[in-house]
N, C-alpha and C positions, 0 to 999 in steps of 0.2 A: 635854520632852514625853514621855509616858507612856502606852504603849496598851494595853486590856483586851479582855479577850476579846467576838470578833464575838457581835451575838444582834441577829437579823432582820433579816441582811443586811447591818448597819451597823459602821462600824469607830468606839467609841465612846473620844473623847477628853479629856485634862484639858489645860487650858490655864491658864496664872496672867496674871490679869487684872487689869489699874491699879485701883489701891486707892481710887480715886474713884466704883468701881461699886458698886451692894448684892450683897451677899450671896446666895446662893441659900439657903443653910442655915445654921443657927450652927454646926454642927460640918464644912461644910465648911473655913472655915481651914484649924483646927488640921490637918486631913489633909492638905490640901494645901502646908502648912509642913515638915511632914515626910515629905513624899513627897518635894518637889524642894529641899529643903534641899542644901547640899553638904558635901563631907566635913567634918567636925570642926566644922559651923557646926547641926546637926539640935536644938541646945536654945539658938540662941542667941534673944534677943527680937527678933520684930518689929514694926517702927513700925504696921504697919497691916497689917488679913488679906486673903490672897489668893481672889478666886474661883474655882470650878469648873464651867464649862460642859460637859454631857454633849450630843454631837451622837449622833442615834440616833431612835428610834422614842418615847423618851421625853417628850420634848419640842417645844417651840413657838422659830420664833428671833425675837425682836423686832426692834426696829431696832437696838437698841447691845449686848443680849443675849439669851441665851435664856429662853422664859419656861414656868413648869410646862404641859402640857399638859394639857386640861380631861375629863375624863375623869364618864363619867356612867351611868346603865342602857342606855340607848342601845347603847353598846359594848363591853356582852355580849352574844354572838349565841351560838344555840342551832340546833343539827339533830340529824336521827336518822342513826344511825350509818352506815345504809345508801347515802348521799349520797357517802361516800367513795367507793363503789366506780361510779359514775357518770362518772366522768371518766379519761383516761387519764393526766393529770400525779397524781392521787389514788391512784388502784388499785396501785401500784406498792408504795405508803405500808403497805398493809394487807396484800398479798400477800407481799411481799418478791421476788417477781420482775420484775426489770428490763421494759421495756417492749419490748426488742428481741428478749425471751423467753417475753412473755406467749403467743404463738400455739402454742408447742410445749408451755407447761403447761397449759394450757386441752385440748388434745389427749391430756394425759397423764392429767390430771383425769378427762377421757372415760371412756376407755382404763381406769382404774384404778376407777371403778365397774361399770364391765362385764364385767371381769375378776373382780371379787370376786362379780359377779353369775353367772358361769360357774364357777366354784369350789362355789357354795352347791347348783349342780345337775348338777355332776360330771362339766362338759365345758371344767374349766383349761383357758384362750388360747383359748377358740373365741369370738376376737373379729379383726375386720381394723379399718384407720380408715386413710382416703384423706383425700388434697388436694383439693379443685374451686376450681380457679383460685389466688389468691394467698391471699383468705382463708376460703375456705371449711374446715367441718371437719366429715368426714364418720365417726362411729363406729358400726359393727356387730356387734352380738351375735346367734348364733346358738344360744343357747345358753335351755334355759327356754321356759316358755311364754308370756313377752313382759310387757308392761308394760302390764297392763290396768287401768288407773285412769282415771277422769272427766276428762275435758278441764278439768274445773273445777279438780280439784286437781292437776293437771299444769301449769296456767297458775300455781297459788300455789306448787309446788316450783319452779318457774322466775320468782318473782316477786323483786326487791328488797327489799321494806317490809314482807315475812314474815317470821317469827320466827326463829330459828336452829332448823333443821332435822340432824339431826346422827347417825348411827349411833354417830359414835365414843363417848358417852357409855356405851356396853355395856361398851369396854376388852376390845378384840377384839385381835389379830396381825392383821390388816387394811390395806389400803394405805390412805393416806392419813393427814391427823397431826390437823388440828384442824374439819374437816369445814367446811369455805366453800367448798370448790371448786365448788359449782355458785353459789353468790353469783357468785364470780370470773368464772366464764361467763355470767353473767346481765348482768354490768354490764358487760364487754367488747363485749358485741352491743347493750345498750342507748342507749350513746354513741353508735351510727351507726344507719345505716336498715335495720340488717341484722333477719332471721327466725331461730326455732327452730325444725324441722321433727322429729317426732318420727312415727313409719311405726311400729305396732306391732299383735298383733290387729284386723287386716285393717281398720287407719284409719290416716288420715293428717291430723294435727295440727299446725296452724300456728300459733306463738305469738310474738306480738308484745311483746315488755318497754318499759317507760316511765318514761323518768327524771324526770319531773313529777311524780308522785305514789308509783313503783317499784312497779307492780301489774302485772302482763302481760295483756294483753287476748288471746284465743282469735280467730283470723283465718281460718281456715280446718278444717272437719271434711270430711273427704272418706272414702265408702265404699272401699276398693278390696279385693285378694284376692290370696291364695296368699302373706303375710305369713311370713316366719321370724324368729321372735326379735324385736329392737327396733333398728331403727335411728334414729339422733340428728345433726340436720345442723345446723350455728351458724355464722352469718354474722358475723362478729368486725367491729368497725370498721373500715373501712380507713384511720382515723387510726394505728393500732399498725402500726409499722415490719413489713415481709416479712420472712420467714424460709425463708430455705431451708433451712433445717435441722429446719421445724415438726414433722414426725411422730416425730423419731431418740427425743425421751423415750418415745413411747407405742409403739413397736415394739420399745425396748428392756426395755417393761414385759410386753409379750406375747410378745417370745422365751424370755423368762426361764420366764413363767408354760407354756410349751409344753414348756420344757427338765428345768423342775424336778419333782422331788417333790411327792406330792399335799400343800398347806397344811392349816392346822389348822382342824375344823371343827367343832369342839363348842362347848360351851356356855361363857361366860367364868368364870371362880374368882371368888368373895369373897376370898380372898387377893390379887387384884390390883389392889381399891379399897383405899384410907383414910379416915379419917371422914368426911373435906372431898367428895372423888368420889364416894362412897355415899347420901351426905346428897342431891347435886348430881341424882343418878339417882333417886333417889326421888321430889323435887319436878320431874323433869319427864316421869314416865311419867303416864297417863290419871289425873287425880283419883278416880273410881271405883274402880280395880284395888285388889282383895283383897291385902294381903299374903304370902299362901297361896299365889295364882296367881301374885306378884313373882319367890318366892323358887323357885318351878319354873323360871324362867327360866338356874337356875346351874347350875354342874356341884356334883353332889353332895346339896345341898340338898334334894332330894326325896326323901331315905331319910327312912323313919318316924322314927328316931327323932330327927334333927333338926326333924321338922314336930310334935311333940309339943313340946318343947321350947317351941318358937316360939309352938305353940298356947296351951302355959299358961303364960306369960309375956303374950302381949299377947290371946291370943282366939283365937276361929276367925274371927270376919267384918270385923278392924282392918284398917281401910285404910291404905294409904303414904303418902297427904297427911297424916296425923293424927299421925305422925312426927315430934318437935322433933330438935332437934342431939343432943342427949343420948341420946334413946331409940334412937334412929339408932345413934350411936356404940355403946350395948350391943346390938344387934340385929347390927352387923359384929360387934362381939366375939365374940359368940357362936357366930357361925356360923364364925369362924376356926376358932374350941378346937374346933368338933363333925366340920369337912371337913377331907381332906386336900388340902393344896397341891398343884396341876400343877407335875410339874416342866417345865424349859427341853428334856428331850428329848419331850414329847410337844406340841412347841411345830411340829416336822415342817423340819426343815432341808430346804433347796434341792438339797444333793447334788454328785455329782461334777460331773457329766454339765449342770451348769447354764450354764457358760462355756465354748465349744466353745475347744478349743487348750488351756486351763487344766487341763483335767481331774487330770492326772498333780500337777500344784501345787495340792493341797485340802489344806485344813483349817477345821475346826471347833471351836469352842472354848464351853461353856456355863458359865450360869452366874448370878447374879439380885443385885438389891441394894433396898433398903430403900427405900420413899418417902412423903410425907407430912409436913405440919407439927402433927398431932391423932392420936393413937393413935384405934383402932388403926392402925397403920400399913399399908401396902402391900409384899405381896412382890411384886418384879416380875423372872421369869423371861425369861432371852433368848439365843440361838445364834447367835454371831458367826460366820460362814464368811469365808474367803479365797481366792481364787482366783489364783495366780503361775504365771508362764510367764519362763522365762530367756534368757538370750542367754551362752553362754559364750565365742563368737566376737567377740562388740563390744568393738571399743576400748575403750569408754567403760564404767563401770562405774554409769550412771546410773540412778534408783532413779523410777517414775513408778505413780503412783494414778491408774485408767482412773476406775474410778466405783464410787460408794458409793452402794448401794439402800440401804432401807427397807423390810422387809416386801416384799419383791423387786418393787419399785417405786421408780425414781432420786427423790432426796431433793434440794432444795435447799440446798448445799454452797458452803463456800469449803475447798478441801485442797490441800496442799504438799506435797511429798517430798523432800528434799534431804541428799545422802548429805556428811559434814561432812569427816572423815575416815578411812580402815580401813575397820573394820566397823559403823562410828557412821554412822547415820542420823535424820533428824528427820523425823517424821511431824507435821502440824500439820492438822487438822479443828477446822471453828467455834472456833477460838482455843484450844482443848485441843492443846498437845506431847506426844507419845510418842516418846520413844528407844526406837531400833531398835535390833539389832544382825543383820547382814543381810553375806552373804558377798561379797565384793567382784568383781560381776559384776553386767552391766545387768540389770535384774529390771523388770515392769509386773504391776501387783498391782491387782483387784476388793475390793470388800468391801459384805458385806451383814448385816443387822442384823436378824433375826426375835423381833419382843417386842411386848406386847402394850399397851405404854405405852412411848410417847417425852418424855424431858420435855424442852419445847419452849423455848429464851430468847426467843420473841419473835413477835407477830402473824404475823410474816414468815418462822414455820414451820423457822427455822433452829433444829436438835437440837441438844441438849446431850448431846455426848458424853462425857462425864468418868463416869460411871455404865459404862461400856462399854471404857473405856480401857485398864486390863490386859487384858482377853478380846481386844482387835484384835493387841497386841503381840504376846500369844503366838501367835495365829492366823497375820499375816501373816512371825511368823519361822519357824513351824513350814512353813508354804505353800513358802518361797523354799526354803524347807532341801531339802522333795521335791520340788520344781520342777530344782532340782539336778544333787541324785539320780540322776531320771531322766535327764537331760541324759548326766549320767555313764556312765549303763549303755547310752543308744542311741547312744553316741560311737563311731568305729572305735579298734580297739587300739593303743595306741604303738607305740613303733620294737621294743619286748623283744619284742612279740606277747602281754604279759600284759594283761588288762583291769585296773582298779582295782577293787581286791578290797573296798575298807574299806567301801565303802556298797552293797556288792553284795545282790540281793536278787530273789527270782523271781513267782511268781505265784500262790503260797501268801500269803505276804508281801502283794502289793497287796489281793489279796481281804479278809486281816483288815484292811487296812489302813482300804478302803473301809467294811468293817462300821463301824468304829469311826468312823468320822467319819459313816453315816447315822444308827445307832442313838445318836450320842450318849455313849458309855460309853467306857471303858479296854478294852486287850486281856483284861485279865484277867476281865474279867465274860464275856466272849465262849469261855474257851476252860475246853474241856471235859475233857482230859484232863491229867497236871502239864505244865508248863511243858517240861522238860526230854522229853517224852514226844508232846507235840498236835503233831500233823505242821504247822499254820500257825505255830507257835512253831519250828519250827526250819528256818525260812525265813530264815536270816541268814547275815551273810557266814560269820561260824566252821561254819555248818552246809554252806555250798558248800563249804568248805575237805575237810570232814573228806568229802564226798560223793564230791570229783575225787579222792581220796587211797584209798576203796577200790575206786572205777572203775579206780584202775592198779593196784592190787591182783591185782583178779581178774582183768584182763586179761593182767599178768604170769604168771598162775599157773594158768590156766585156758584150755583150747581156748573157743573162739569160743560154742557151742551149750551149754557145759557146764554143770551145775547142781552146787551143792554144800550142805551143812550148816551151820550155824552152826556148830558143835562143830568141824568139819572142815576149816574155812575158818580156825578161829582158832588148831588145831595146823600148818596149812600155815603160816602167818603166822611164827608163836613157833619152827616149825624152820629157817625161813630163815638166821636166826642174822644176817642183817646189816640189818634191815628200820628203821625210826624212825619214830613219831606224827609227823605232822604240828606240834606242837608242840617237836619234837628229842627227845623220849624212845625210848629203845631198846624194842623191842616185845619183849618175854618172854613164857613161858608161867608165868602167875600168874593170879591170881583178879581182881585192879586191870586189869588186859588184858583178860580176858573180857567183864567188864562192863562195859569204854570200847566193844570193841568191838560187842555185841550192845544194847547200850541207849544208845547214843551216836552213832557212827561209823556205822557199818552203816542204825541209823533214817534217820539223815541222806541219807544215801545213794540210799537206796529209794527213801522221800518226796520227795526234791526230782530223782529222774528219771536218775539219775546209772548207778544198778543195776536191772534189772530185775528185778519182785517173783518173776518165775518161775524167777528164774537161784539164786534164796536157799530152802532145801528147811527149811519148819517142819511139823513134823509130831505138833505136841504136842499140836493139839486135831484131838477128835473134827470130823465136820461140827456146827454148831451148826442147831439147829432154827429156822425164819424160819416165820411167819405173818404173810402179804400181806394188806390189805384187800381187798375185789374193791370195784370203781370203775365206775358204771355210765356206759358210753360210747353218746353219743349221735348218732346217723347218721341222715341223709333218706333216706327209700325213695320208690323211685318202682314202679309198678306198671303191668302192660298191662291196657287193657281187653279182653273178651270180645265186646261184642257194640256200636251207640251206641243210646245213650239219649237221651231230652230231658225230663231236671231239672226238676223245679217251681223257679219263679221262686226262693223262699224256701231252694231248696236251690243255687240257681246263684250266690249273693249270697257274694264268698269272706269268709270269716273265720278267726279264729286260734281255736285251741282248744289246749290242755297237759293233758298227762297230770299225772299226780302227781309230780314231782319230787323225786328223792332228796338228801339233806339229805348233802353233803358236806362233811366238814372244812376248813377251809381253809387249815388248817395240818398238815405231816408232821408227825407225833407219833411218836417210836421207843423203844420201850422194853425194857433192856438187861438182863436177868438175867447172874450166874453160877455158876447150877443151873439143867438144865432141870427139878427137883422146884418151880421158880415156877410154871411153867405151869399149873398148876387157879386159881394166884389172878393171873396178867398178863393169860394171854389175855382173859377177860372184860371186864377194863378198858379193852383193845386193838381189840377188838370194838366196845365200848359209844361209845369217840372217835372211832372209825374210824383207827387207827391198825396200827402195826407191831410187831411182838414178834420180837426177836432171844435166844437163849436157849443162847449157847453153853458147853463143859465148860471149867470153868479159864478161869483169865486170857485176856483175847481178844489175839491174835499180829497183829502186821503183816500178815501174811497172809490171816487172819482177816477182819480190818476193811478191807484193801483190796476181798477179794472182795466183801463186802458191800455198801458203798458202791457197787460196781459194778452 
């Protein structure tokens, strides 16, 4: 006997049956002769052909066999799609969340349009969402002027057998992946006898959903008053198992959104459709809309000489329905070659400060990759962050992934961490491997994923992340690496009393550090004067070395209050006659000395806090000239009266009023001569930004730029 694989439920069989039966098929025999033939016997002849009975779904059994099953029009059945999500053994099917999680995604769902809906009016996480009782689900925004739509089409947004409703079609950085979440909440409360309660612009709306026809009937309009914002209350089934754990997604989506960085809020790129998505967005904006008024809706796109372009190619009054694949397809083209691409840093990373305890373990990594199966194709930018926190105390050296957002919003996930051997780790997301290499200490590592397309393997919203896969690795090895780090520097000293010098580093150092992981960029784009010279560049361990080395210096060689020269400091040095760099070189008086000392050693020194800048006498430059903007600061005055009066009504009535407000910079602007003969053509400029004009004689000194900065 010989078994095939299960299909619907059945475990389907061959059995060789007495050769006085008929046939099912002429070619079964021969299969069946050479399926259960035995060794060395698979071509000999047989007297008569064997049958095969398939027991299964396929079939009918008679009395002595089985017989074809009769099959007709009849049994092909037919529904609309929305039926699936009617029931709870179904909804699971479309969703991809287990049934013992639906109450916590439905919450997050909430939670995750109301969030994006406080972001759009610049009050990020001004959202709560509570429990009432086991399944109730209660979301609040306060944020906006609320949700003022028809109860008519508030009952079709909350309806089953409506259309697909969807923002994501824009290909925004937006929470959420394929826009059914509110289908998913419609047909959750539809199964039972539960309500939608929606409280917004001083009404209160009840809506009934109906898995009979999937239409939602309005049950309730009530006047009421002193309304903030929108709140949303959904009676879930109480066939879907309790959760105690219902709100942990959608609290974890509004800490994050109160923790982080402001998101990205502009317009989406042409660069981030392909033919297939561009085509897709076209045929489903308003049939009437202009082309003109479509393509205002991008970033970029509304510079003149893109709209000419456009204009004398298809027109000034061609509409988007009149679009085929083709014309489509050259209308992206076009607009690629004319705009520039957004890049992954204007995409708005989450930041240090997103994962309290993690902070010190950041990194960030960017970066984009191709998509589309139709040129043009799709750029799709995106900014992996990492968030690690160490244990250098645990036994255990075990490697664990708390949670992986999306658009900082938890994503539906299957992840593994499992460290194999050493410094070898396996990272395992949605069936994508990354090797790790990660230092042999317990580590629990975040991860988030800001982009403005996720390509999705399946209804069930689980990401495909191989598109993402080198940006994590470097991300969460760079994380664990200054998770570390830090570890290392807030440890107490060994038995020597020396601290570990090799990853040493101070607060010069974390500051670029942080730039570089908000802005997106390398240290080098950040730093303004050479490497060997920018005081955040010599925030490293050789620069504490050479810092602690003239601290004993001077303290050797110098009373307590005393000040000295450069010049004067580097003949004391070179006549001591028995002194050594800190690298073992004997210290002489030569030209190779002066110059470690005063552009090297010494910078080092200052800068990282080690010498104080008044204890070091430069006296090369004149004072330099500084031009302050004046900044008009504004104060409540309050006043006594003289005498009482009584107001006409029209004047008693209080109101705001504003003067003329002055137009401040919003950025320090400093601009750096060295001649002050710039000054007829800077200050003007400095004036005109509102900015600052620094204008000193000769190269500007450490001491120089210290005061200044000051």
């Amino acid at each position: 006997m010989a078994k095939t694989d299960n299909f619907a439920g059945h475990k389907s069989q061959a059995q060789v049956l007495p050769r006085k039966e008929k046939p099912i098929a002429d070619s079964a025999p021969q299969v069946a002769s050479s399926l259960f033939a035995k060794d060395g016997q698979a071509g000999a002849p047989q007297s008569a052909p064997a049958k095969i009975v398939l027991e299964g779904g396929f079939c009918k059994k008679g009395r002595h066999a089985a017989q074809p099953a009769k099959t007709g029009s009849d049994d092909m059945l037919s529904r609309e799609h929305w039926h699936a999500y009617t029931s709870p053994s179904t909804i699971s099917q479309e969703t991809g969340v287990p049934l013992s999680h639906m109450l916590r995604s439905n919450a997050k769902e909430l939670a995750d349009n109301a969030l994006d809906w406080a972001d759009r009016h610049g009050c990020s996480g001004a959202v709560t969402v509570a429990l009432d009782g086991s399944h109730a689900i209660i979301v609040r925004n306060s944020a906006g002027p609320g949700w003022n739509a028809a109860p008519e089409e508030l009952a079709r947004v909350f309806s089953l057998a409506r259309g697909s409703i969807s923002s994501k079609l824009w290909i925004l950085p937006t929470r959420g992946a394929l826009g059914r979440g509110l289908r998913q909440i419609t047909g959750s409360v539809a199964s039972g006898p539960g309500t939608i309660t929606i409280i917004s612009c001083n009404r209160r709306i009840v809506l009934r959903p109906q898995i009979q026809d999937g239409r939602t009937q309005v049950v309730e309009i009530t006047q009421i008053e002193d309304t903030i914002g929108t709140e949303i209350r959904i009676e879930v089934d109480p066939a879907y198992p309790a959760d105690p754990n219902a709100l942990c997604w959608a609290q974890t989506a509004i800490r994050l959104a109160r923790k982080s960085g402001p998101p990205y809020l502009g317009r989406p790129s042409v660069h981030w459709f392909d033919a297939d998505s561009f085509l897709g967005l076209l045929h489903a904006v308003a049939p009437g809309m202009k082309l003109r008024d479509f393509l205002g809706r991008f970033d970029g796109c509304s510079a003149r000489n893109v709209q000419k372009k456009i204009t004398d190619r298809f027109g000034a009054k061609f509409l988007c329905s009149q679009l085929s694949r083709e014309k489509a397809a050259t209308l992206l083209q076009i607009l690629q070659d004319n705009t520039t691409p957004l890049g992954a840093h204007r995409l708005k990373a989450m930041g240090p400060e997103a994962w309290h305890g993690y902070e010190h373990g950041y990194a960030a990594v960017k970066g984009c990759f191709e998509s589309g199966a139709r040129e043009p194709l799709a750029t799709i930018p995106f900014v992996v962050e990492c968030w690690a926190n160490v244990d250098t105390d645990a036994s255990e050296d075990d490697v664990i992934i708390g949670e992986l957002t999306i658009n900082r919003s938890p994503t539906i996930s299957h992840c593994l961490c499992q460290r194999t051997r050493g410094r070898d780790v396996v990272l395992a997301i949605n069936r994508i491997r990354i090797d790790l290499s990660l230092p042999k200490v317990e580590a629990q590592f975040t991860l988030n994923i800001t982009t403005p397309f996720v390509p999705v393997l399946s209804g069930g919203k689980l990401a495909d992340i191989n598109p993402f896969a080198d940006a994590i690795k470097q991300a969460v090895e760079q994380a664990v690496t200054r998770a570390r780090r830090c570890t290392r520097k807030t440890a107490p000293t060994n038995a020597t009393g020396t601290d570990d010098e090799e990853h040493e580093t101070g607060r010069l150092h974390k500051i670029l550090e942080d730039a570089t992981c908000f802005e997106l960029c390398n240290a080098d784009e950040l730093t303004v004067l050479s490497k060997d010279k920018d005081p955040y560049r010599l925030d490293t361990a050789s620069g504490h070395r050479l810092g602690r080395w003239c601290a004993q210096m001077i303290e050797r060689f110098l009373a307590a209050d005393a000040k000295i020269h450069l010049r004067g400091l580097h003949y004391l040095l070179a006549s001591s006659g028995d002194l050594t760099r800190p690298d073992g070189k004997r210290y002489i008086n030569n030209d190779e000395m002066w110059r470690w000392l005063t552009e090297t050693a010494i910078k080092a020194a200052r800068w990282l806090g080690y010498v104080p800048f008044e204890r070091i006498v430069d006296e090369r430059n004149a004072p330099p000239e500084l031009y302050l903007s004046s900044y008009c600061k504004i104060e409540p005055e309050r006043g006594r009266g003289q005498r009482i009066i009584t107001p006409d009504p029209e004047e008693a009535v209080p109101r705001f009023a504003s003067p003329s407000w002055p137009i401040i910079q919003p950025y320090r602007i400093i601009l750096i001569g060295e001649k002050t003969s710039l000054r007829p053509v800077l200050l003007p400029i400095a004036q005109e930004v509102t900015g600052e004009l620094l204008l000193p004689t000769g190269e500007p000194s450490d001491t120089m730029i210290f005061r200044s900065q000051a």
